[in-house]
C-alpha positions as semicolon CSV with decimal commas, in nm:
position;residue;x (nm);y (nm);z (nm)
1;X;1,405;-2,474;0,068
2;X;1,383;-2,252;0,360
3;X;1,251;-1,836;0,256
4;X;1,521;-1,683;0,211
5;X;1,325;-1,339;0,198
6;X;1,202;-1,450;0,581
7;X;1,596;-1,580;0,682
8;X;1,697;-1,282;0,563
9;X;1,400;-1,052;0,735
10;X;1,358;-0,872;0,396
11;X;1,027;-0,947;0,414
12;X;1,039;-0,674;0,722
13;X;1,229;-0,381;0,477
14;X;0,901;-0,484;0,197
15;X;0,644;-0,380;0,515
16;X;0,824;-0,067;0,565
17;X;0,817;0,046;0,184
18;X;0,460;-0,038;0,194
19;X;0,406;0,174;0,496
20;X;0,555;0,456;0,335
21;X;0,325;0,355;0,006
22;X;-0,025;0,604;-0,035
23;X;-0,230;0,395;-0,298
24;X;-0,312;0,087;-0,152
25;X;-0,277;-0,089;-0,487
26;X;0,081;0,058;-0,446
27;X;0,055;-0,141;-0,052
28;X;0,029;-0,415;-0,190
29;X;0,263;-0,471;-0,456
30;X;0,522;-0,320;-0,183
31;X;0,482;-0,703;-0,004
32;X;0,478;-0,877;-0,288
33;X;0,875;-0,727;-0,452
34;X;1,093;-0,999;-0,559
35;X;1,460;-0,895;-0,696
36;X;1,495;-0,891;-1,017
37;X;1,795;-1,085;-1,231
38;X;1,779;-0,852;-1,572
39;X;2,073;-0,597;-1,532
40;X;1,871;-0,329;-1,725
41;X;1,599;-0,354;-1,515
42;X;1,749;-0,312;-1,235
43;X;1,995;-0,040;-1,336
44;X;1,638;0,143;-1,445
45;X;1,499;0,035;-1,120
46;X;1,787;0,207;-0,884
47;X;1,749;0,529;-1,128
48;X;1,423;0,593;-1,040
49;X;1,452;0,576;-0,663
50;X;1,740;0,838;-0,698
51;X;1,526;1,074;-0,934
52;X;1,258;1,003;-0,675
53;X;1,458;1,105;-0,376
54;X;1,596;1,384;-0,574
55;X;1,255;1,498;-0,565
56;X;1,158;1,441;-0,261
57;X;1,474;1,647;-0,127
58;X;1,354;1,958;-0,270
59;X;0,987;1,939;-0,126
60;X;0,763;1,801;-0,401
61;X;0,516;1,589;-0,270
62;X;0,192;1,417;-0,355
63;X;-0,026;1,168;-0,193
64;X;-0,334;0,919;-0,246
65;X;-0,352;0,839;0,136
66;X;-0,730;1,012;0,178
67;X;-0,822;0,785;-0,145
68;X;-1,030;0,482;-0,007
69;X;-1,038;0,100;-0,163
70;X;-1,275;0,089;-0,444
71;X;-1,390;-0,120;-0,727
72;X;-1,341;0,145;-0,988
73;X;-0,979;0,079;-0,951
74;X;-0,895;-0,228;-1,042
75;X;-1,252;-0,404;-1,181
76;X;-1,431;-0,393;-1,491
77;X;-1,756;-0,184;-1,436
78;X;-2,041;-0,283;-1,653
79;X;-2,219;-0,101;-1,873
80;X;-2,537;0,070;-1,706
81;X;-2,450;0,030;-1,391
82;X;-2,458;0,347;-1,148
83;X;-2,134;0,408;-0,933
84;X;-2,149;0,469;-0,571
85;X;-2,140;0,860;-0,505
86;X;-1,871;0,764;-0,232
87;X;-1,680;0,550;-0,556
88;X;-1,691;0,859;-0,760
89;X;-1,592;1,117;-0,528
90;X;-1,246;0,884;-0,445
91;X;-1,195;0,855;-0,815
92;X;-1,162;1,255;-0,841
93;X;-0,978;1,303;-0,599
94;X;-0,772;1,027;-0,736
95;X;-0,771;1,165;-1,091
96;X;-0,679;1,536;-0,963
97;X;-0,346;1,424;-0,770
98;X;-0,243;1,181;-1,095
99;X;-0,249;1,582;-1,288
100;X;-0,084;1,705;-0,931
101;X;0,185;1,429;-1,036
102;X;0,215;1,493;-1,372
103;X;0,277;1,844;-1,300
104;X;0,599;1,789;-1,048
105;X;0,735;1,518;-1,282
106;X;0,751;1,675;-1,561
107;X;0,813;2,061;-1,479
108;X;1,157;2,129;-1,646
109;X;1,084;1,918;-1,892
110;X;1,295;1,631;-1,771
111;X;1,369;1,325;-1,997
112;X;1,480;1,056;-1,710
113;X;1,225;0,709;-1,675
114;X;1,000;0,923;-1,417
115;X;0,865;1,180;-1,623
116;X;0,834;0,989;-1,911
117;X;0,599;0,750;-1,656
118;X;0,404;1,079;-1,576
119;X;0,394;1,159;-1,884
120;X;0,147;0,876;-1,980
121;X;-0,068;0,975;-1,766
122;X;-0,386;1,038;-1,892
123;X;-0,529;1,391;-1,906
124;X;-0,916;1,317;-1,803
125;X;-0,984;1,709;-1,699
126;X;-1,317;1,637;-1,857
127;X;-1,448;1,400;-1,587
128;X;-1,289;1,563;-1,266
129;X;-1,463;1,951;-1,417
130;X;-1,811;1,699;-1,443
131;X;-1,758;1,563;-1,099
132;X;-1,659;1,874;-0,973
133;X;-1,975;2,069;-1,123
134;X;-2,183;1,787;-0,919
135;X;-2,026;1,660;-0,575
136;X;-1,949;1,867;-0,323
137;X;-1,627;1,806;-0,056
138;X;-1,916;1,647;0,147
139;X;-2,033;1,354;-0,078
140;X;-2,356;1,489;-0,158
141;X;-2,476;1,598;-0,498
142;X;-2,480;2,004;-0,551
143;X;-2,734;2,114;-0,658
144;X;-2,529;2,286;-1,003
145;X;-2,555;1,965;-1,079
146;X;-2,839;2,061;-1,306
147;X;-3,126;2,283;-1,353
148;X;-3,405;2,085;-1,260
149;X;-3,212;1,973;-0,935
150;X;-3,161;2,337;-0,867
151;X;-3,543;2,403;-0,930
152;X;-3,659;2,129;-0,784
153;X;-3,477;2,170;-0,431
154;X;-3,591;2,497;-0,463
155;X;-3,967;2,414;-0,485
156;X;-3,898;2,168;-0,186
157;X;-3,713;2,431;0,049
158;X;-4,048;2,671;-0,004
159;X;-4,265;2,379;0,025
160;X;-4,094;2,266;0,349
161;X;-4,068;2,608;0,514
162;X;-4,452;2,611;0,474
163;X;-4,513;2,294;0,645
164;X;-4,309;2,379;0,936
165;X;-4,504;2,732;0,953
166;X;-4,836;2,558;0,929
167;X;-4,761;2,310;1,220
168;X;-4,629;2,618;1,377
169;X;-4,986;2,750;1,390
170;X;-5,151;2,433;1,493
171;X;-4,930;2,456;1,768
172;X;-5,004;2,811;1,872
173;X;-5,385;2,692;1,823
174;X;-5,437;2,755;2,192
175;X;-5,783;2,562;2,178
176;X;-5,487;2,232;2,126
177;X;-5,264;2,376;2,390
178;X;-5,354;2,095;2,638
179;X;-5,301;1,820;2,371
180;X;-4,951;1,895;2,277
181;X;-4,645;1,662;2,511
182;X;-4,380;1,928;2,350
183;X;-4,354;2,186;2,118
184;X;-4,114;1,978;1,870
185;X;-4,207;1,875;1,498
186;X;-4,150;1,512;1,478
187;X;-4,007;1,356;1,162
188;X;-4,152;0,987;1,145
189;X;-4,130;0,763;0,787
190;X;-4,079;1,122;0,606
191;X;-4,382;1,260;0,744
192;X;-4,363;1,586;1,004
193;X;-4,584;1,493;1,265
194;X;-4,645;1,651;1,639
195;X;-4,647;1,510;1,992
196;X;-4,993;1,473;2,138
197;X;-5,069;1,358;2,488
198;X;-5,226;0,979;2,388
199;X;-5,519;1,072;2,638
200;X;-5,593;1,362;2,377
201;X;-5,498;1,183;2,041
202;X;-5,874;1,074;1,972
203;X;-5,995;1,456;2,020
204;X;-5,708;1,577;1,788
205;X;-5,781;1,535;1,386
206;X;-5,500;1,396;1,177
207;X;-5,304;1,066;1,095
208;X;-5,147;0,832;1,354
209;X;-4,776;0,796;1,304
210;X;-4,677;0,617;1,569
211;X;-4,629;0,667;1,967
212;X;-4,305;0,665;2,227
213;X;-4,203;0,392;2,386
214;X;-4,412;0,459;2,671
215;X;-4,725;0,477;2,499
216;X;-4,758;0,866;2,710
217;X;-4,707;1,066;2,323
218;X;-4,853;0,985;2,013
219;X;-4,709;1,093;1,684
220;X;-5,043;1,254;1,467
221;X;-4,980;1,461;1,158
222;X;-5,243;1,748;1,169
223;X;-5,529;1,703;0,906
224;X;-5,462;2,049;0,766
225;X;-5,058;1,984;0,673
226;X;-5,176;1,689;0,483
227;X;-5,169;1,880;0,140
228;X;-4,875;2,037;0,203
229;X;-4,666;1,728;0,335
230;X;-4,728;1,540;0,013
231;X;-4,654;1,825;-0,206
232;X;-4,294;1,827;0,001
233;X;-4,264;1,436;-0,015
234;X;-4,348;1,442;-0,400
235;X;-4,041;1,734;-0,419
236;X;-3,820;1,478;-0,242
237;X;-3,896;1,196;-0,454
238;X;-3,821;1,374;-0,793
239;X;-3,504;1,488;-0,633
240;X;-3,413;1,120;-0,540
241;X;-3,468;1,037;-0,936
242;X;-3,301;1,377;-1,040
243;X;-3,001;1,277;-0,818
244;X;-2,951;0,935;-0,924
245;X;-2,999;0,967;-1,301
246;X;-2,669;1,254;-1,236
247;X;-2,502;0,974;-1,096
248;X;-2,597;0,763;-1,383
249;X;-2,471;1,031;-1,635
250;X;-2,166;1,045;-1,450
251;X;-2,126;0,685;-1,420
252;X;-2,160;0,616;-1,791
253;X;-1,909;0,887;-1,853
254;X;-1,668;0,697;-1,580
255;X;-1,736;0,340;-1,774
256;X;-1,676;0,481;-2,096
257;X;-1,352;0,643;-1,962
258;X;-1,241;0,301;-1,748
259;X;-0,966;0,168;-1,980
260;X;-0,816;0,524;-1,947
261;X;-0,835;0,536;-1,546
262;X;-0,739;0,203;-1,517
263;X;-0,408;0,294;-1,709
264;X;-0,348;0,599;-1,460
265;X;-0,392;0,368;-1,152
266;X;-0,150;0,158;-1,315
267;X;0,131;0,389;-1,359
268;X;0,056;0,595;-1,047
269;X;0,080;0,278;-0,831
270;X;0,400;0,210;-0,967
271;X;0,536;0,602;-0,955
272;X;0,381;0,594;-0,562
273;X;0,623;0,238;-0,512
274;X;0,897;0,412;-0,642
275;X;0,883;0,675;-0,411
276;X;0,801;0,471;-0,140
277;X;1,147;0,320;-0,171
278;X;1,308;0,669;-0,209
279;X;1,183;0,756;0,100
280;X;1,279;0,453;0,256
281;X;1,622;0,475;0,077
282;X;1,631;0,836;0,252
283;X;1,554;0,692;0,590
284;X;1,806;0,473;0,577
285;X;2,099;0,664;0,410
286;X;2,127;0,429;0,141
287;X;2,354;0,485;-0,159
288;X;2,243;0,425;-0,539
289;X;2,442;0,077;-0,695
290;X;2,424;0,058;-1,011
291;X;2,554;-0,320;-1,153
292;X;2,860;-0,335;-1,402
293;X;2,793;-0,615;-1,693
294;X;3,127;-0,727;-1,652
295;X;3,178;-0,744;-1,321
296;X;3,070;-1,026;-1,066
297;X;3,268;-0,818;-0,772
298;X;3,122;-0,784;-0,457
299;X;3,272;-0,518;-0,262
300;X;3,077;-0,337;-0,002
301;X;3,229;-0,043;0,239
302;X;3,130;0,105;0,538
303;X;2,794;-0,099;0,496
304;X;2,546;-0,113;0,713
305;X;2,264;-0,355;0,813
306;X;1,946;-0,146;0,747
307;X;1,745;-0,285;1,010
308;X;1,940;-0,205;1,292
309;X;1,947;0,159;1,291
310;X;2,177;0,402;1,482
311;X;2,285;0,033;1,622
312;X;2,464;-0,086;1,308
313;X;2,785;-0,156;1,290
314;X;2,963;-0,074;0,993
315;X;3,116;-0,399;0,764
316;X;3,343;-0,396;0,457
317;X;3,393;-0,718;0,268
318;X;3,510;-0,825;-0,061
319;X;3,496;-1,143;-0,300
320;X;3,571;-1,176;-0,664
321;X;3,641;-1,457;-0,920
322;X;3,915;-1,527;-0,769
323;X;3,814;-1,528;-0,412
324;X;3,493;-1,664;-0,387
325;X;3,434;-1,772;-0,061
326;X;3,485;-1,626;0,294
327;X;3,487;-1,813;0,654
328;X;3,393;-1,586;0,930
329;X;3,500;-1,692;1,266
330;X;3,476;-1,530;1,579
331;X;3,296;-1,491;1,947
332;X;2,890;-1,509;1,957
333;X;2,742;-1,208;1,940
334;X;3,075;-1,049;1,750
335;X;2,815;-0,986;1,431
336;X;2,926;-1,275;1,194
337;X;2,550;-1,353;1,167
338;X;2,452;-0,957;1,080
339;X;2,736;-0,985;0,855
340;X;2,563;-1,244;0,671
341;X;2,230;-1,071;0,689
342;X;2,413;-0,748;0,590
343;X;2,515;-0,876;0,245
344;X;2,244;-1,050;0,185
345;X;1,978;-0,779;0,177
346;X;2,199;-0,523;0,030
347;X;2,187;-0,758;-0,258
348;X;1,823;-0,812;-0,206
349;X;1,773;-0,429;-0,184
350;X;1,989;-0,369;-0,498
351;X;1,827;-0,586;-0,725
352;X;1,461;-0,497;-0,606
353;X;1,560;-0,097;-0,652
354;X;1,632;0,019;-0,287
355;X;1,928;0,232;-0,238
356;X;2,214;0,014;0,039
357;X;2,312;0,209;0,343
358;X;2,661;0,146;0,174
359;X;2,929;0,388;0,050
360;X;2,837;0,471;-0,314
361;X;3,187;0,307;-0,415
362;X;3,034;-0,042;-0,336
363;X;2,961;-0,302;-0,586
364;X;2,744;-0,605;-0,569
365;X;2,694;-0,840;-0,913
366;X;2,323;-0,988;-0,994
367;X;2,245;-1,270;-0,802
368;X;2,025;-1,547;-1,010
369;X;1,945;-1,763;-0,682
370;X;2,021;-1,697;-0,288
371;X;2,086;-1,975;-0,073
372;X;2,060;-1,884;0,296
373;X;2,084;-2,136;0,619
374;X;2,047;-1,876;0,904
375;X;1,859;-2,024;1,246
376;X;1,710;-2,323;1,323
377;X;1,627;-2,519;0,983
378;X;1,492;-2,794;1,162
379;X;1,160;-2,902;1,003
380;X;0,903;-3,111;1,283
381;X;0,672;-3,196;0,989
382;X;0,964;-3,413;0,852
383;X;1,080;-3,506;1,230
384;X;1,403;-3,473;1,108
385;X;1,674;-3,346;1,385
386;X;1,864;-2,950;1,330
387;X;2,121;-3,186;1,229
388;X;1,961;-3,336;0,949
389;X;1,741;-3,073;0,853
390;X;2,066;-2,858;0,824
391;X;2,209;-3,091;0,609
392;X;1,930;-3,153;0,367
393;X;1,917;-2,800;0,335
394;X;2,254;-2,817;0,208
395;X;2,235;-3,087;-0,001
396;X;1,929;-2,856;-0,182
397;X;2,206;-2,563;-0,251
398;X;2,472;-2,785;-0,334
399;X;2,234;-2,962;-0,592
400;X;2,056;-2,639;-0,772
401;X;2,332;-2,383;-0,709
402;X;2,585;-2,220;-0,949
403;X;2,803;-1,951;-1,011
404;X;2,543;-1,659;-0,994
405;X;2,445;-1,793;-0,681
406;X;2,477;-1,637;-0,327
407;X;2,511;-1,871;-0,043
408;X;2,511;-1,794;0,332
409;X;2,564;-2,037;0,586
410;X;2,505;-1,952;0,976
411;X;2,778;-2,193;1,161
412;X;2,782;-2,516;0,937
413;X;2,754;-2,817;1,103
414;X;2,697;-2,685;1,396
415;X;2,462;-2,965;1,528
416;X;2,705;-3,223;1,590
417;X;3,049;-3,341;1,697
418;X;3,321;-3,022;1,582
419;X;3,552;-3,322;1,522
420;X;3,285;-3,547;1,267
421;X;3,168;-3,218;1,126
422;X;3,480;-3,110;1,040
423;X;3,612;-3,334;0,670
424;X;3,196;-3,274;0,629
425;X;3,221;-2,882;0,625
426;X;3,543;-2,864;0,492
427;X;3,407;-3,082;0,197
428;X;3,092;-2,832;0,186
429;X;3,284;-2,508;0,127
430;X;3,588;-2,716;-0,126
431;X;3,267;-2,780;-0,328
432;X;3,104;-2,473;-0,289
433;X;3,430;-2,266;-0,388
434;X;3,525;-2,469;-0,693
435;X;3,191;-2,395;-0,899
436;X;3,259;-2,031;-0,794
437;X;2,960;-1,936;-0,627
438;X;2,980;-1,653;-0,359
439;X;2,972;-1,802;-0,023
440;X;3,014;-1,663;0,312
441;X;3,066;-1,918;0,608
442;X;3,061;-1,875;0,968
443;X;3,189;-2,109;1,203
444;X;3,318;-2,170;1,543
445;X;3,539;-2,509;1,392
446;X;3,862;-2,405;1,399
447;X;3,966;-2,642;1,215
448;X;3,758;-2,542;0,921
449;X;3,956;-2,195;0,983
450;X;4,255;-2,365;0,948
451;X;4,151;-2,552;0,643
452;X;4,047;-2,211;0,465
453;X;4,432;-2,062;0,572
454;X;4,555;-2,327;0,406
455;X;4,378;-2,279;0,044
456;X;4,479;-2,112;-0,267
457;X;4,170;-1,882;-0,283
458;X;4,180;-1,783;0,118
């Protein structure tokens, strides 16, 4: 059977909730909603985008858009191993706006399903105060990160201001003054090094580097800064160590914390999908609809199709148990297709959670399966005609169809004679109406028109 989230271009609503999504875990799951059939779900579901939005109308905000992709998210880390500084900066900042969450949704100390998601959030102050004692805004490690560090990048600042004065003097050395190409210290392979002339390099003492491109400058670090150069690369070394055994630290503190920060990604990519469909509920105007156990009543006012904008026209329509079916007839491009489309995705968007640009006085029932023949069915891997792809189509609803189901069907049996389609339709929607499924029908027969005047449930 044809997609009905594609037929119905729901698939189009899901990319806009995930645009308005800030975790990309929560980016995800945005694409991958599927309506839900359990009234208490969904009655939960539509509360939390209106406590959301409720929110969100009074100025709270929060966001995880700065907070890049990273395995500590969503994979086991192993024992041992030491996180990328990049990782564990993310996973602070991360950690600080799940407390920056907490903090709006539970203020007031509210009771509704959002703060009592917040309020499983984990409290792991102790890791972001760590974190924040050792990486700095920049993504390198501070050097509070601990007292050697501090001592030891001390020790490597005086050694390195000594080297630099030392090739200072070489280079003030006027007997040299013909030797030198420049002025500048040269870095080269964590060496400082200075730019000879190459005619000069064999009368000038010290170790060969390297040379330019041209071959004109050769790269010699002075005999005399020898000493001094690996007293300043030693220094750097033991700071590399120093530095990566405080990521280790940290990192073990991370692993041993995982389960815990795996259970606030958890909860705030679902909180950041809520809100993502309060906003888009917002943009849209949409109303909350909350379903009735004992009602199977669809009745929508002043609804409007949510993809259309400023450019939607407003529809009412109505079916119960006792009118089950409607046949919508009517000049092309007079909206009986965005009709269809219209009630299909405000049932779509109801049972997934997302307010309906509808008057809140609307009422749609749960939907088990949705049945939708909009466009061209025809299928060229099957090299069946429109015709006889339609019908097949059919012939799948009319087999696996019942009376939770929602059926919409673009001009039926269109693709052939008005006159042979005719008994065919006509049979199609008798059927359809008698196990008391919901169907809406459009059609230019007007003899199918005629045929729905004439029934009891018309």
């Amino acid at each position: 059977m044809i997609n009905y989230i594609e037929k119905l271009e729901f698939n189009i609503i899901l990319k806009s909730i995930s645009n308005y999504c800030t975790l990309f875990l929560a980016k995800n799951s945005a694409l991958k909603i599927t309506p839900s059939l359990e009234i208490n779900e969904i009655n939960d579901m539509q509360l939390e985008t209106n406590n959301a939005r409720k929110i969100i109308e009074q100025g709270d905000s929060f966001s995880f858009e700065k907070i890049q992709e990273s395995k500590v998210f969503n994979q086991e880390i192993p024992k041992n191993e030491i996180i990328n500084i990049n990782d564990i900066y993310h996973l602070n900042n991360f950690l600080k706006e799940c407390n920056h969450i907490k903090k709006i949704l539970t203020k007031n100390k509210k009771t509704d399903s959002l703060s009592k998601l917040a309020i499983k959030i984990n409290d792991l102050s102790g890791l972001i105060k760590l974190i924040d004692l050792s990486i700095n805004d920049n993504i390198e490690i501070k050097s509070s990160a601990s007292t050697f560090l501090k001592k030891l990048r001390k020790k490597s600042l005086t050694s390195y201001e000594k080297l630099n004065k030392d090739l200072d003097k070489v280079l003030s050395n006027r007997d040299f003054s013909n030797y030198f190409q420049s002025d500048s210290i040269r870095h080269v392979s964590g060496r400082l090094a200075l730019e000879i002339k190459s005619e000069f390099k064999s009368k000038f003492k010290g170790i060969i580097h390297g040379s330019s491109s041209s071959n004109n400058t050769t790269f010699i670090e002075p005999i005399s800064t020898i000493d001094i150069c690996n007293q300043w690369n030693d220094y750097q070394n033991q700071i590399k160590e120093e530095e990566i055994q405080i990521l280790k630290n940290i990192s073990n503190e991370v692993i041993e914390l995982q389960s815990y920060v795996k259970e606030n990604v958890k909860l705030a990519s679902n909180i950041d999908l809520i809100f993502a469909k309060a906003k888009y509920s917002k943009e849209i105007q949409g109303n909350i609809i909350l379903k009735d156990e004992v009602s199977d009543e669809i009745k929508l006012i002043a609804c409007k199709h949510p993809l259309l904008g400023k450019d939607a026209v407003p529809i009412n329509l109505e079916l119960n148990n006792d009118k089950t079916t409607i046949i919508i007839s009517g000049p092309n491009a007079g909206g009986k297709t965005v009709s269809l489309k219209t009630l299909g995705l405000s049932a779509l968007m109801s049972q997934s959670g997302i307010q309906v640009p509808c008057s809140p006085d609307s009422k749609l029932p749960i939907f088990s399966n949705f049945f939708v023949h909009i466009g061209d069915e025809q299928d060229l891997d099957k090299s069946e005609s429109s015709f006889s792809s339609h019908i097949s189509n059919i012939i799948f609803t009319i087999d696996n169809c019942d009376e939770n189901s929602l059926i919409l069907i673009d001009e039926i049996v269109s693709s052939t004679d008005p006159d042979e389609g005719l008994a065919l339709a006509c049979a199609i929607t008798n059927y359809l109406n008698n196990i008391k499924c919901k169907t809406i029908i459009t059609t230019h027969i007007k003899g199918l028109v005629e045929y729905g005047n004439r029934q009891a449930w018309s």
